[in-house]
Structure formats: C-alpha cells, structure tokens
PAVEXKE-751230 format. One record per residue (C-alpha): x, y, z. Coordinates in steps of 0.05 Angstrom, whole numbers, padded with zeros to 5 digits, always signed. Layout:
XYZ/...
//
This chain:
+02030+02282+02438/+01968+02319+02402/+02000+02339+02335/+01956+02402+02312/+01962+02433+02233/+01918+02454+02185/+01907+02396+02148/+01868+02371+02224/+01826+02439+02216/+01811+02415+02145/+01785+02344+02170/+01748+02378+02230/+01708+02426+02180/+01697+02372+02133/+01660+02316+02188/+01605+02360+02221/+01552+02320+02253/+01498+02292+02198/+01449+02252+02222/+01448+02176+02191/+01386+02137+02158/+01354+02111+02206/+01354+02037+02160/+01430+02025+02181/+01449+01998+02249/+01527+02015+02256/+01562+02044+02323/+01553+02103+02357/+01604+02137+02339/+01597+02143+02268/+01604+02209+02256/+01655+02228+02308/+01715+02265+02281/+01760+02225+02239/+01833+02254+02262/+01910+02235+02242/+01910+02210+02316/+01852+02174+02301/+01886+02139+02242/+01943+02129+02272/+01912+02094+02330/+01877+02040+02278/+01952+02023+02253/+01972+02010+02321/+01915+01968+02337/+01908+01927+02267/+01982+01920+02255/+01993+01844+02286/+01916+01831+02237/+01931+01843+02179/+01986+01853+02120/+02031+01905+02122/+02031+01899+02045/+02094+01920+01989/+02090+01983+01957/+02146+01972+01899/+02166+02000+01842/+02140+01976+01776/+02164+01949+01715/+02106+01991+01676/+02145+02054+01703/+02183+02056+01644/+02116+02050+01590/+02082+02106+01623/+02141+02153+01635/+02139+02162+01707/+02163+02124+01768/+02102+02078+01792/+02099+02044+01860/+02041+01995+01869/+02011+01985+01941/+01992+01915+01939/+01935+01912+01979/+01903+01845+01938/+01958+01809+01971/+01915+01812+02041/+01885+01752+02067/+01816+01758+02035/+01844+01792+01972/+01824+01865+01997/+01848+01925+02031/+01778+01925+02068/+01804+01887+02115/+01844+01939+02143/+01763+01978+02163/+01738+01916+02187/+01790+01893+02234/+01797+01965+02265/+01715+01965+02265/+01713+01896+02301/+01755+01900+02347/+01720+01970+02371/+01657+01940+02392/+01634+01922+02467/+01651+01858+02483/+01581+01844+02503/+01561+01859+02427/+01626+01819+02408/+01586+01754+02445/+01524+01772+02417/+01557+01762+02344/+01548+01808+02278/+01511+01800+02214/+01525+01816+02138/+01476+01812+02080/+01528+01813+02012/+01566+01768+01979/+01622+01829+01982/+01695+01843+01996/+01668+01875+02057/+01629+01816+02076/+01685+01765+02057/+01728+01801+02111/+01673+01807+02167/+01667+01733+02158/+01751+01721+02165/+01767+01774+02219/+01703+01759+02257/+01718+01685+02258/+01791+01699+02281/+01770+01745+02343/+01718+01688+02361/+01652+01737+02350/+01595+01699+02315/+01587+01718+02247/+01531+01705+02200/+01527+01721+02131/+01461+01718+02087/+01469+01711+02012/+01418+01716+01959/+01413+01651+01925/+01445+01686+01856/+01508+01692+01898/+01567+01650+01861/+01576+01581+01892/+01650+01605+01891/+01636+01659+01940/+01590+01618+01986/+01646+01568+01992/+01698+01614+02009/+01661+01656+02057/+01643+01587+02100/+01720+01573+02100/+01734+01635+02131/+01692+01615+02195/+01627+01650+02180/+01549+01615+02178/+01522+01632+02112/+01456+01634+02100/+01426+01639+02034/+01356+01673+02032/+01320+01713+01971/+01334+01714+01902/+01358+01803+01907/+01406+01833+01955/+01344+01874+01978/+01319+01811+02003/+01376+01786+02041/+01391+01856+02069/+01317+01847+02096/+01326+01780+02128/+01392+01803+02169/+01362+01861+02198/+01303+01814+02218/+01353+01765+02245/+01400+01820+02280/+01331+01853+02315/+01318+01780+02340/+01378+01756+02368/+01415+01817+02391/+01467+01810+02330/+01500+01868+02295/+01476+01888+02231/+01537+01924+02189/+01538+01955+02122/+01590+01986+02099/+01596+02056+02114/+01635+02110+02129/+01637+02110+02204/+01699+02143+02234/+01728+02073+02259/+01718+02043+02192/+01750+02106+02153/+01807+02099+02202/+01826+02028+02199/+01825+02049+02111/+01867+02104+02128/+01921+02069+02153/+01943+02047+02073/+01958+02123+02072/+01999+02126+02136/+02038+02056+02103/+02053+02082+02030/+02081+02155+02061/+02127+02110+02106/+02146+02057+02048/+02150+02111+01982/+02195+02176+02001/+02182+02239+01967/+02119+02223+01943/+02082+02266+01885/+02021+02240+01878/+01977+02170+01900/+01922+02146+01861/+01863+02110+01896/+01800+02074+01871/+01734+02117+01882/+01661+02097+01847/+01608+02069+01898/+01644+02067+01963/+01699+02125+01971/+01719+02113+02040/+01790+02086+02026/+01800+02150+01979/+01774+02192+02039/+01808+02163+02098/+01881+02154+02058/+01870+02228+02041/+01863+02248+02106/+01929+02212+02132/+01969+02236+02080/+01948+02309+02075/+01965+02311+02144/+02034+02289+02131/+02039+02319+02066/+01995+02371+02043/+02034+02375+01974/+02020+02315+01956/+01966+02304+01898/+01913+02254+01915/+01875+02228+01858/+01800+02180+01860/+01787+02136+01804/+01717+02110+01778/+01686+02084+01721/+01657+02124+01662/+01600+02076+01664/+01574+02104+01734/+01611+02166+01760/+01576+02170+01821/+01633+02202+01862/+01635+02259+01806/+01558+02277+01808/+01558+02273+01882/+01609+02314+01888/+01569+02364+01841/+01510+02361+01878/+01542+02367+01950/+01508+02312+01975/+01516+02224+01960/+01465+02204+01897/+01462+02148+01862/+01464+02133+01792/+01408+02093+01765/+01457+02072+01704/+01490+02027+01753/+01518+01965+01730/+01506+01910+01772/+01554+01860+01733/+01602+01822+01778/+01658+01849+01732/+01657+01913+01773/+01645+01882+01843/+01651+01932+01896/+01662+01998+01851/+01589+01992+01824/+01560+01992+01899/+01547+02058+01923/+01548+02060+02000/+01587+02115+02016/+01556+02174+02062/+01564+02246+02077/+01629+02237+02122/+01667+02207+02055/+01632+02254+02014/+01652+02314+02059/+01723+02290+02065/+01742+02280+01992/+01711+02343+01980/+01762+02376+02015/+01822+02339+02012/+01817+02300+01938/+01854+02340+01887/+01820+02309+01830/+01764+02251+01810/+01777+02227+01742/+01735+02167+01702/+01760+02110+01658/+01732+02067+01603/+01712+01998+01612/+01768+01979+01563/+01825+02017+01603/+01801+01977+01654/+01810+01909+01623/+01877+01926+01591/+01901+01955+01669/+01891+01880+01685/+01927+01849+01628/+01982+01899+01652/+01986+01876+01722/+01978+01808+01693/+02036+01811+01654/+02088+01847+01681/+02063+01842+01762/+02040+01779+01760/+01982+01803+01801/+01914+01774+01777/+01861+01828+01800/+01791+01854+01790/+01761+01924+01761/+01764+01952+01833/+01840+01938+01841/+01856+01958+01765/+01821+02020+01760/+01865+02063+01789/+01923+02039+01744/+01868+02049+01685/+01873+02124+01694/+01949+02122+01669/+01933+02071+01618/+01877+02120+01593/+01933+02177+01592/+01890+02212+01643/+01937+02243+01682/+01992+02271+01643/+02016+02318+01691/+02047+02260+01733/+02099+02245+01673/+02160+02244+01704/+02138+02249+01770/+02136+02200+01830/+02058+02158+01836/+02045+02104+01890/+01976+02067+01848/+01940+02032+01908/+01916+01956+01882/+01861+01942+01924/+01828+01879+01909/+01841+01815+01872/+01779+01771+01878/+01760+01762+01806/+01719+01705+01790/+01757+01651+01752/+01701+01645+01698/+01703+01722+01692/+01783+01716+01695/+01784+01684+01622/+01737+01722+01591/+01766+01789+01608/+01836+01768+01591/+01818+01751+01522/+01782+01811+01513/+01837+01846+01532/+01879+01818+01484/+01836+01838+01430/+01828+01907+01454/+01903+01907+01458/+01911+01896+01384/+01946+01814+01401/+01886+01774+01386/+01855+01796+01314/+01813+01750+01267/+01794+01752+01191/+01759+01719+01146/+01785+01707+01070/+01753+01663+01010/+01802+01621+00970/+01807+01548+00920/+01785+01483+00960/+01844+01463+00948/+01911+01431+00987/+01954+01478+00968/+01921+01543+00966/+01899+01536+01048/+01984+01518+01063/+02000+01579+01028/+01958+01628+01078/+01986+01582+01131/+02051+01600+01100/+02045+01676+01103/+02024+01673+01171/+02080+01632+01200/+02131+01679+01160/+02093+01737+01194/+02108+01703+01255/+02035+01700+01277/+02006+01647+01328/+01949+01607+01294/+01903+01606+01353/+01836+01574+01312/+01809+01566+01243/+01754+01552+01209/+01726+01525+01146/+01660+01540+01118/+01645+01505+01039/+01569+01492+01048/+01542+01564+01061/+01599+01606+01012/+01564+01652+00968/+01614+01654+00923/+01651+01625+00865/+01630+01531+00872/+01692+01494+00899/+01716+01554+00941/+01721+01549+01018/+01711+01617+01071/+01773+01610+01122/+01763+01646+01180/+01823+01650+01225/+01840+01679+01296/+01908+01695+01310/+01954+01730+01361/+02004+01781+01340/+02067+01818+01390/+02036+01883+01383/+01991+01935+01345/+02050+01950+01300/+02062+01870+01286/+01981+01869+01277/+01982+01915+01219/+02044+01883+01190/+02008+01819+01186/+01944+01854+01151/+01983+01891+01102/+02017+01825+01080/+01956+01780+01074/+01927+01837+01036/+01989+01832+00978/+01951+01765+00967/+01886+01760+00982/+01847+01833+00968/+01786+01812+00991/+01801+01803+01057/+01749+01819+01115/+01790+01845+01182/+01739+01832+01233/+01745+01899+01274/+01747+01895+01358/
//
C-alpha cells in the first residue's frame, strides 16, 4: 500500500538530485529519494540484525520536570545506533561486490560496525587505522571479524591507503554518508520510539558532524506525526549543523576538536541530503557546553546505569543545560546513541564531573604543626559529614608563620547545598581559608 501525505511531499522537495564529490565511492543510489516506505522497508530487512532497543521512562523525569523516555541505542552490539545504517547499507549491495569485500579508513563507531555486520554476513572487511588509533580500538575491531591494517600517522593518510587498496582489489570504499540506504536503516530508531512511547511531544536526537540519524528519524516520524517537535543537539565547541544550516549548504568548522572525548560528534561527514532534510523537518538545533555534557554522563551514570560517551550524552545535555524549557511537563523520548567511551577517558570525565557538580571540592588552609590542631579539621569535616578523599601536608615550602604546616584537602560533599555548608563551617574556624574554585 503506497501511503501518500504531506510530510512525503516535504521529504521529496527536500532530496533533489545533488551531485556527490567525486573523492567518495558509495552506491548508486545515494541520492535517491529517502521515503517512509523506504524506512520502513530498512526495519523489515534489519530487524532479525540488530537490537530492537528499550525506550523507558527515566528516573531523571522527576529532576527535570517532564516525563523522559531514553532510547537506548548504546545497548547495540557495538555500542551504537550506527549499526542500524550499516546493516541496511550492507546488506543492499550486489552480491558480486559483497565477494569482492569492503573497506573502512577510521577507527569510528561507523567503522566498528562495518567490521561486526560485515564479518557476520561473511563479506571481507578491511579496516586501516592510523597508527595513533587506541590499542583498545584496534583490538576490538579485530574481534569483530574485520583485518585491520594500521598505516600513517593522520586519518588523511589511512583514508588514502584504502582508496588505493579498494581501486586495487575491487573492494568497497565507504565513508559515512548520507546515502538514502544509510539514512534509512538510521531512520528506523524513529519508526521504533513512535511504536514504543505513545503520545509523543517531542524527541531529542544528537546532531554536530554527522546529522544523518537526526535526518532520517525526522523523516519517519513527521510522517507519522507531524506534531511532534524534533530537536538536534551539538556542541557549543563546533556548531557545525547550526552554521550549515545558515549558510544552506554543509561547512566545516575549522575550530573542530579532534579530542577522542567527542568521538563521532566532532566528525563532520554529513552531505546535502541530511542537510536538506533537517532543514525542513528539524524544529530546532540547539548547542550545549562541554560541562552539560560531562554532568549528562554522570546522570546516566547514576541513575541509568548507562556508561556513555559525549555523542550519546549530548542530547540529554540540552535538558541538563535548561535548554528547552518549553518541554516542562511535556512527554520527551532522548535518543542515547553511543556508549564507547574509552576507559582511560571514563575516569577522567567522571571526576570532572563531580567537581563541576559541586561533590568533589578542595581547599587549602594553614594551621600549628601540631597533633591536635590537624584532628580538629579532621573533626569538623567528619561532623559535616564530608568524605576525606586526599590530603596533603606541605611544612618545607609554607611562607608563613615557622612550625606551621599548609593542609590541602580534597573532599566529596552530597550536593551544592552540603558543599557550601561545609565551607561556611570551616570558615567559623579557620578565616584564611583558600576554596580552590572548579
């Protein structure tokens, strides 16, 4: 059954035919129409793939005073909801390119999923990694089935090697892009949370460097729901989506951070088709701090139990920021789209975190070298009921009174409000206090 509205007329105005850069090899059909048959068609051919992920409701509805459902899209095999744009894109070639075998050049989520899904349908993968790429990555991306190769010391130079390797051997070279197949197979987390969340108000998606998930969800469930407010996502730090949008056409921003805190969201690599598409259909683009970010994460930490990176907290972010008060009250579906943090990066941005979150403070304070006088502060602090978490004693560089010894102490406090509790009763005693400020 062809379903027709006007939300399809919207989708057909928005993908006219642009010609591609001639530097990407991806199918032929990469600008065909993206439709809410073509959508649905990706659901129906992914389904048995990959995870039909929970979209529940959240403990954090209650802080933010609205009623939160998180899609949890880290919970897919390779931690991402790329996946879902991969699968749908692999299994869409010929089978004579499926024998020939594809080839990636990234150490990203994209990549990590070519590498799985590729491997399980039995089509040679290869993936070339610059030899910065974290051994952590390499590893995983060989136990998913794929032949890594590491080659350069950039990205720019492993892109360069794959195409050279694709144009020799007859492999595919993919990037990821916003080719109809791979918009649809993204789409189908659309199609998934309007089935899972009834009467929906709003969704919020990540955006930044590649907007195709934001694009192709949009285009699933403005078909199915016009009212419904769909929101993108990205970081203050580079709002690519926001100037593109501006200038009617993809840009990038030379600001980019390349830091593998922001993974995926600092790549740009979406096209005109995405562009096009969230153009139309995106009711609003809005950009976080870095530190919304890392507190969105403590969030999910805490009361999810859902360890994730900046692409999969960012979305989230934009409530934590108080970005969107027009949803109070309302009914929002956050979509959590990836959880491959690095483990070193893991500790460092919890415990920042924390000390943006007003739990982990420190202060330094000089008093007597003596017994008694260090027992009292330990005193105050375990009446204050604060967590000693280190301290320090410096006597042979204090430029003050002889026989006096500089404490400096880091501690961990409930809450902002505990926090200044603590500070007001340390300063009672000790007036010279230094608060060392986050």
């Amino acid at each position: 059954m062809k379903i027709v509205s006007r939300n399809e007329e919207l989708l057909r105005d928005a993908l006219s035919c642009i010609p591609q850069s001639s530097s990407r090899t991806s199918l032929a059909s990469c600008n065909k129409l993206i439709r809410f048959e073509d959508i649905s068609a990706a659901a129906f051919k992914i389904q048995s793939g990959v995870q039909k992920t929970p979209c529940m409701y959240s403990r954090l509805s209650k802080q933010y005073g609205m009623d939160i459902y998180l899609k949890k899209e880290f919970l897919q095999y390779t931690g991402s909801v790329k996946e879902r744009g991969v699968l749908y894109l692999l299994t869409s070639l010929p089978q004579d390119q499926q024998r020939k075998g594809v080839i990636v050049a990234s150490d990203s989520n994209f990549s990590m999923a070519v590498a799985y899904h590729a491997s399980e349908l039995h089509i040679p993968v290869f993936v070339v990694m610059s030899t910065s790429t974290s051994p952590a990555r390499v590893k995983m991306c060989r136990e998913y089935g794929a032949m890594v190769i590491s080659y350069g010391t950039t990205a720019k130079d492993s892109q360069m090697h794959a195409r050279r390797l694709s144009r020799e051997n007859g492999y595919l070279y993919l990037e990821e892009e916003d080719s109809a197949v791979y918009l649809s197979g993204l789409g189908t987390v659309g199609l998934e949370v309007y089935e899972q969340v009834p009467k929906l108000d709003a969704v919020i998606f990540p955006a930044g460097g590649h907007c195709g998930l934001l694009a192709g969800s949009a285009a699933a469930l403005k078909h199915l729901n016009p009212h419904i407010s769909i929101i993108g996502v990205e970081s203050e730090s580079f709002p690519v989506l926001q100037q593109s949008l501006k200038a009617g056409h993809p840009t990038e921003d030379q600001a980019c951070n390349n830091h593998h805190f922001y993974g995926d969201v600092s790549r740009v690599c979406f096209g005109s088709n995405s562009l096009q598409l969230t153009g139309k259909l995106v009711d609003k683009v809005v950009a976080v701090r870095e530190e919304d970010i890392l507190i969105s994460m403590l969030r999910l930490l805490e009361y999810e139990r859902a360890t994730v990176d900046a692409e999969g907290a960012i979305g989230l972010a934009a409530l934590v920021a108080g970005k969107l008060p027009e949803l109070k009250g309302k009914r929002v579906a956050v979509v959590i789209c990836s959880g491959n943090l690095e483990l070193h990066l893991l500790q460092q941005c919890i415990a920042r975190a924390l000390t943006l979150d007003n739990r982990v403070c420190r202060f330094s304070l000089v008093i007597s070298d003596c017994p008694g006088d260090m027992s009292k502060l330990l005193e105050i602090l375990a009446r204050e009921e604060a967590r000693v978490l280190d301290i320090k004693q410096e006597r042979t560089f204090v430029t003050s009174e002889l026989f006096t010894v500089e404490v400096i102490c880091t501690v961990e406090t409930r809450d902002k409000i505990h926090t200044a509790q603590l500070r007001n009763a340390l300063l009672e005693r000790y007036p010279t206090i230094a608060w060392t400020e986050r």
